[in-house]
C-alpha positions as CSV (number, residue, x, y, z in Angstrom):
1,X,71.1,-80.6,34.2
2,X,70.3,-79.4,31.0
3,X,72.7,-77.3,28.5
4,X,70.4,-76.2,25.5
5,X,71.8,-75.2,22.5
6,X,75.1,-73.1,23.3
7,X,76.5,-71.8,19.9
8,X,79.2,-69.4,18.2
9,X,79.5,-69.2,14.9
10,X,83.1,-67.5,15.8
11,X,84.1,-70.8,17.6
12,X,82.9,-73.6,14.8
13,X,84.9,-72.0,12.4
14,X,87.9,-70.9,14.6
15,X,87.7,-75.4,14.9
16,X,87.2,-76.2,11.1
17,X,89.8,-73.7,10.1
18,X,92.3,-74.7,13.3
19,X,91.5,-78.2,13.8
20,X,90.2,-79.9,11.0
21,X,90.6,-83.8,11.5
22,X,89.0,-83.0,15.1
23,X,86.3,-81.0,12.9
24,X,85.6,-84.3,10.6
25,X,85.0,-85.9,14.0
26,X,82.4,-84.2,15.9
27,X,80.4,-83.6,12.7
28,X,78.8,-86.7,13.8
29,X,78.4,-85.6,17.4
30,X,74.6,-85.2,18.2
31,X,73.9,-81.4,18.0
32,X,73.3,-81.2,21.6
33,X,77.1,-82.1,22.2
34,X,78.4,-80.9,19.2
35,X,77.8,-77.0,19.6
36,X,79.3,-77.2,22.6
37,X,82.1,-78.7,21.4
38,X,82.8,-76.4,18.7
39,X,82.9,-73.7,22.0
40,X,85.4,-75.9,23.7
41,X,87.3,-75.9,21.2
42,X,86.9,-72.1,20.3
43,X,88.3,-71.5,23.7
44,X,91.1,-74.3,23.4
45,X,92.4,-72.3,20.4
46,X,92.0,-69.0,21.6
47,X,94.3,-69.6,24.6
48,X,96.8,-71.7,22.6
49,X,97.4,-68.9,20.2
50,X,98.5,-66.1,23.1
51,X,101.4,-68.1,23.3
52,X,101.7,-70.3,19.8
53,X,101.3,-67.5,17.8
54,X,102.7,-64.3,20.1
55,X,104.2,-62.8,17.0
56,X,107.0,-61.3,19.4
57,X,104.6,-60.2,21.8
58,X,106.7,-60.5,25.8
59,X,106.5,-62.8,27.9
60,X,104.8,-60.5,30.4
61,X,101.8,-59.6,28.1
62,X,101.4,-63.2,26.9
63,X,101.3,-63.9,30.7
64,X,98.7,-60.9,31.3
65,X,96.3,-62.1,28.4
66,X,96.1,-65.7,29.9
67,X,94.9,-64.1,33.0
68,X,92.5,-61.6,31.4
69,X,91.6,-65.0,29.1
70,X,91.1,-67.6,32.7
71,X,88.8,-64.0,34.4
72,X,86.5,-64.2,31.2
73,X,86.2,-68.1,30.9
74,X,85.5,-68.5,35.3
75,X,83.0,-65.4,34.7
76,X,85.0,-63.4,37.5
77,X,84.7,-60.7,34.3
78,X,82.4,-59.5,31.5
79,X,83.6,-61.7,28.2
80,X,84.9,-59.3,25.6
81,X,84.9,-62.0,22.9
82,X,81.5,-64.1,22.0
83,X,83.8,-67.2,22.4
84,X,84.6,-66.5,25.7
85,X,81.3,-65.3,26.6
86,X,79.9,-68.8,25.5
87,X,82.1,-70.9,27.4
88,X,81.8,-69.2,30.9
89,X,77.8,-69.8,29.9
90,X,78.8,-73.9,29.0
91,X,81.1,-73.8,31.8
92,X,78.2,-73.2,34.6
93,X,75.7,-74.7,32.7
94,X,78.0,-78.4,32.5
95,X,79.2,-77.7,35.8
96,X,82.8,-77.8,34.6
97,X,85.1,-77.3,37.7
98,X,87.0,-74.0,37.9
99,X,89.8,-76.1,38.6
100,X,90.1,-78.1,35.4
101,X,90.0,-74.3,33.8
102,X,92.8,-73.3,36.1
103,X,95.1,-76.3,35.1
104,X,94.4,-75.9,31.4
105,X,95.6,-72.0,31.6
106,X,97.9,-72.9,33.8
107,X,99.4,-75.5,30.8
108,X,99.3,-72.7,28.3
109,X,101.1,-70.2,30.9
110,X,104.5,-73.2,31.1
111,X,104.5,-72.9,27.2
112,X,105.8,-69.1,27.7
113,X,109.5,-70.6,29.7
114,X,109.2,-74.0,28.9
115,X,110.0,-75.5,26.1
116,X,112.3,-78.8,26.9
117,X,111.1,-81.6,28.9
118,X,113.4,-84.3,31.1
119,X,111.3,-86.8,31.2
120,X,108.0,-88.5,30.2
121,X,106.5,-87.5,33.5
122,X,107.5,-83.7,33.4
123,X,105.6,-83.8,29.9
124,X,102.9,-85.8,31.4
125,X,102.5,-82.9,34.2
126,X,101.9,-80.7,31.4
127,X,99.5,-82.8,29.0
128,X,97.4,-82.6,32.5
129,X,96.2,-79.1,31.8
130,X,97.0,-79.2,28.0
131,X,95.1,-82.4,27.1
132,X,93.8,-84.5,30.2
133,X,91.6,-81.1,31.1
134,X,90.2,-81.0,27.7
135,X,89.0,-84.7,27.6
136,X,87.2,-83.9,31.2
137,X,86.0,-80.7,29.7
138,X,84.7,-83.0,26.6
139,X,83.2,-85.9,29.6
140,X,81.5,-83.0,31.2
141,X,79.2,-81.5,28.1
142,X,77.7,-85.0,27.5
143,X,75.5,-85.0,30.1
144,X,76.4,-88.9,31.6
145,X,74.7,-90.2,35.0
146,X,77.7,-89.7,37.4
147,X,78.5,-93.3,37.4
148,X,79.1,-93.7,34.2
149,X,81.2,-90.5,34.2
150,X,83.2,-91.5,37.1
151,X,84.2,-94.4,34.8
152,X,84.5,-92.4,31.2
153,X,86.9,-90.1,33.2
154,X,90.4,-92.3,33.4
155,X,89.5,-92.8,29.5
156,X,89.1,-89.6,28.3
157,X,92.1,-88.4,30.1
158,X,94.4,-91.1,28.8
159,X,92.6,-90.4,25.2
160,X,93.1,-86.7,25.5
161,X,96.8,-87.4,26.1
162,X,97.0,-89.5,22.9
163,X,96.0,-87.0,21.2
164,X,98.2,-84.6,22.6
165,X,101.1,-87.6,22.2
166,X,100.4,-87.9,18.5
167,X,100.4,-83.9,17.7
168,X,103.7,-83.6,19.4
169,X,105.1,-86.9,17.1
170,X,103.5,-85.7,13.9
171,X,104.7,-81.4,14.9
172,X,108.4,-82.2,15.7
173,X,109.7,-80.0,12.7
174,X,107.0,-77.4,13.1
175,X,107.7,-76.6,16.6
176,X,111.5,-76.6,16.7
177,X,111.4,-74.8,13.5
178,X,108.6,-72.3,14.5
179,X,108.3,-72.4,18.1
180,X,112.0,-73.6,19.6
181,X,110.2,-76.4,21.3
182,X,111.1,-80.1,22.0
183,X,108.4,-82.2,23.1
184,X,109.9,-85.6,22.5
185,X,111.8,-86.6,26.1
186,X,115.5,-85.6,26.6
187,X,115.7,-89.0,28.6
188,X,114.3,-90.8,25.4
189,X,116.9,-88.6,23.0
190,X,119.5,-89.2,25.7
191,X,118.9,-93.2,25.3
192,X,119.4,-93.3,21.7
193,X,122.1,-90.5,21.5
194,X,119.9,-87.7,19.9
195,X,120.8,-84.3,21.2
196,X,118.8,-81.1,21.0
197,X,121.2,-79.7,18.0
198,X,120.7,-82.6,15.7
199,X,116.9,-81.7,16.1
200,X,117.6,-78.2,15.0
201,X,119.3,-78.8,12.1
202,X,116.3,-81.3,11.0
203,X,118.9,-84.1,11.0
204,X,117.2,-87.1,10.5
205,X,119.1,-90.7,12.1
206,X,118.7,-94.2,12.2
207,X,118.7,-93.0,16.4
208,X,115.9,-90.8,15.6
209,X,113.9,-93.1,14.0
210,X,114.5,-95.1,17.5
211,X,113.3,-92.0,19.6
212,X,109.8,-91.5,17.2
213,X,109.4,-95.5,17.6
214,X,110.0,-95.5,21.4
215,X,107.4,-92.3,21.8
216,X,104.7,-93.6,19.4
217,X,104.4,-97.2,21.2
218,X,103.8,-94.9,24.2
219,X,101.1,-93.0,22.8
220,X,99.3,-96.1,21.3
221,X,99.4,-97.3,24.9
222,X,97.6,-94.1,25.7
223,X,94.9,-94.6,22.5
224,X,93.9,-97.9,23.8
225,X,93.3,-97.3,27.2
226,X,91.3,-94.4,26.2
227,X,89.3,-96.2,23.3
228,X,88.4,-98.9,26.3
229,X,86.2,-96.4,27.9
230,X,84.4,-95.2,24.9
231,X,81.7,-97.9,25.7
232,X,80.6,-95.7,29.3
233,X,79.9,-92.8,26.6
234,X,76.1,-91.8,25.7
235,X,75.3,-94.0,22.6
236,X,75.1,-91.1,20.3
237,X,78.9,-90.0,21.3
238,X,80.6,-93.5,20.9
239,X,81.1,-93.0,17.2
240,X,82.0,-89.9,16.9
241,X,84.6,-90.3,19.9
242,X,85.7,-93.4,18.4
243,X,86.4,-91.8,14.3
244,X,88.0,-88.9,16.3
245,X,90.9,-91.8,17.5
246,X,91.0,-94.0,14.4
247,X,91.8,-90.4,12.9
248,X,94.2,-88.9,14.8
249,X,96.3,-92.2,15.4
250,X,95.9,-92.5,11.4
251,X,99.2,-90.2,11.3
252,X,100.8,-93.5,13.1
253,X,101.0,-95.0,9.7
254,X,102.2,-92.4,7.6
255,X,104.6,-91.3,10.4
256,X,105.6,-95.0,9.6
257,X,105.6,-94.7,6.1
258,X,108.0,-92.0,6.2
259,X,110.4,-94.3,8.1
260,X,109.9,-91.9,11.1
261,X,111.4,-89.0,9.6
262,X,108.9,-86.1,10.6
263,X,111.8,-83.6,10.2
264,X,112.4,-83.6,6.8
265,X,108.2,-83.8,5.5
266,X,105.6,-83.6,8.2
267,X,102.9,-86.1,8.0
268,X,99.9,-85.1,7.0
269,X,96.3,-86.8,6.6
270,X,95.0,-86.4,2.9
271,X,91.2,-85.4,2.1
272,X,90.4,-88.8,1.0
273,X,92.9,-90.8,3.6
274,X,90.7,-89.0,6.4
275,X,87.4,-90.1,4.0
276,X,88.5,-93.9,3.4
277,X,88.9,-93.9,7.4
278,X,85.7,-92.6,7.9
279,X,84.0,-94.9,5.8
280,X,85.9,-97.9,6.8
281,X,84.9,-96.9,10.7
282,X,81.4,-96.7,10.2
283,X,81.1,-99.6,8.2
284,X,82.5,-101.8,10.9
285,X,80.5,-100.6,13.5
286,X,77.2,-100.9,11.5
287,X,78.0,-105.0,12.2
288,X,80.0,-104.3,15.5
289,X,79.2,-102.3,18.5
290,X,82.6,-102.6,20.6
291,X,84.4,-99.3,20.3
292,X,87.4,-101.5,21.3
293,X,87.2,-103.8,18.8
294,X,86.4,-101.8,16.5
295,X,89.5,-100.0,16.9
296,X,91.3,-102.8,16.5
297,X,90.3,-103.7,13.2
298,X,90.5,-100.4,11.7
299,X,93.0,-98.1,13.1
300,X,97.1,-97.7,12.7
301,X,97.6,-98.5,16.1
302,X,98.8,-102.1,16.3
303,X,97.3,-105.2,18.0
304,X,98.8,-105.2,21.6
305,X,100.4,-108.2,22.6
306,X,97.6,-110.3,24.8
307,X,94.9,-108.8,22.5
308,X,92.7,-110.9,19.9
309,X,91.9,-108.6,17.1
310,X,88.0,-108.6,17.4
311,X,86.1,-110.6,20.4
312,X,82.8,-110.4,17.9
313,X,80.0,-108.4,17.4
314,X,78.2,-107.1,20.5
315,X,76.4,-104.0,21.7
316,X,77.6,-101.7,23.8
317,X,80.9,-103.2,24.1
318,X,82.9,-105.5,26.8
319,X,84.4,-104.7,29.9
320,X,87.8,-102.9,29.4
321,X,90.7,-105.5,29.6
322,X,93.1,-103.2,31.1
């Protein structure tokens, strides 16, 4: 199978104007992958914003737009945007299930009612269409021999979830404030005595601080069971794949910093934090191949207990210790 150049200029900018520390990332995507990217995530965003950004707009027509978005993007209907029209062309031309478009929809439909979660694996049902679909989207337009797929895939799920994880951790005020969403547990707020109303009054605690703790230790469980499958990637994607973690998780250590407290001043990567990253990444792996490894040395996530902080300089990385 071969994909060709797929391009939008709509879509790379909707992703450098909408996600820009993903942006950084897959600059250094080879252009076969990263053009298809940008119309992943063109169609990511486009979805998202129906019901992030409804202005108002019912429940019923936010509803009817994600079906008139999932027609478009399976090609059951002519694309009225060239976004859409370019991912029902990468869709067929990856061979991305229809299912993992249903489930991703399907994700952005639950945001419309839902908006407090019980329990980690209520919110893990829902990262399966908001995040795990987009890191088999993301396998898929790389063009791996199915083996290695087959192994990439329990990787790039747990790393799209990390993602997701950190987003929710570093967006606490943004989405109570803007959106009347609570992505954080109630089980985990429960455990620590948080409720829902010291949230909405931006009410930093010492019990808070608990509750961010508790939730990032579970994402960075999540970053490095995803980063241990970036060695099944094409050679050309490790790096890119790899930056796009040590990024993200970067907001680890301010969230940190801040002594947890995302609801007074949300974290937020600096131009030159997300540059000193970068440079530090790619230096290391200029002497050091392992993804994991690497990861280790550079990023905000800490050294899990078991792990050795670099097991040397190989090529192509070890087998995944998990």
């Amino acid at each position: 199978m071969h994909q060709g150049h797929i391009d939008s200029d709509k879509a790379k900018a909707i992703q450098k104007r909408t996600g820009k520390t993903f942006y950084l990332a897959t600059r250094f995507l080879p252009s076969r992958v990263r053009h298809a990217t940008h119309v992943l995530y063109g169609f990511f965003r486009i979805a998202d914003e129906v019901v992030d950004d409804a202005a108002g707009m019912p429940p019923a027509e936010q509803r009817a737009e994600l079906e008139s978005l999932r027609a478009q993007a399976l090609g059951e209907v002519d694309a009225d945007d060239p976004v859409l029209a370019a991912f029902a062309e990468l869709k067929d031309a990856a061979e991305i299930a229809d299912e993992e478009v249903d489930v991703f929809i399907d994700a952005m439909a639950s945001d419309i009612t839902t908006s407090r979660y019980e329990t980690y694996e209520q919110l893990e049902s829902y990262m399966r269409g908001s995040a795990a679909a987009v890191g088999v989207m993301m396998t898929a337009i790389m063009d791996m021999e199915p083996e290695l797929e087959d192994a990439a895939l329990p990787h790039a799920i747990a790393l799209g979830e990390a993602f997701q994880l950190t987003n929710f951790l570093r967006d606490v005020r943004e989405d109570i404030v803007e959106r009347d969403r609570i992505y954080l547990p109630q089980r985990t707020l429960d455990t620590y005595g948080v409720s829902e109303a010291q949230i909405e009054r931006l009410e930093h605690s010492h019990s808070f601080e608990s509750v961010m703790r508790e939730e990032l230790q579970r994402a960075e469980k999540r970053y490095r069971e995803g980063v241990a499958g970036i060695q099944y990637l094409p050679a050309d994607c490790q790096l890119p794949v790899l930056l796009a973690a040590v990024l993200y998780a970067e907001h680890h250590a301010i969230i940190r910093g801040q002594e947890y407290d995302v609801l007074t001043s949300p974290p937020s990567l600096s131009t030159a934090r997300k540059l000193r990253c970068l440079a530090k990444t790619r230096w290391h792996w200029h002497w050091n191949r392992d993804p994991e490894a690497v990861f280790r040395r550079v990023s905000a996530v800490p050294v899990a207990d078991g792990e050795t902080e670099s097991r040397g300089s190989g090529h192509g990385g070890g087998v995944p210790t998990q």
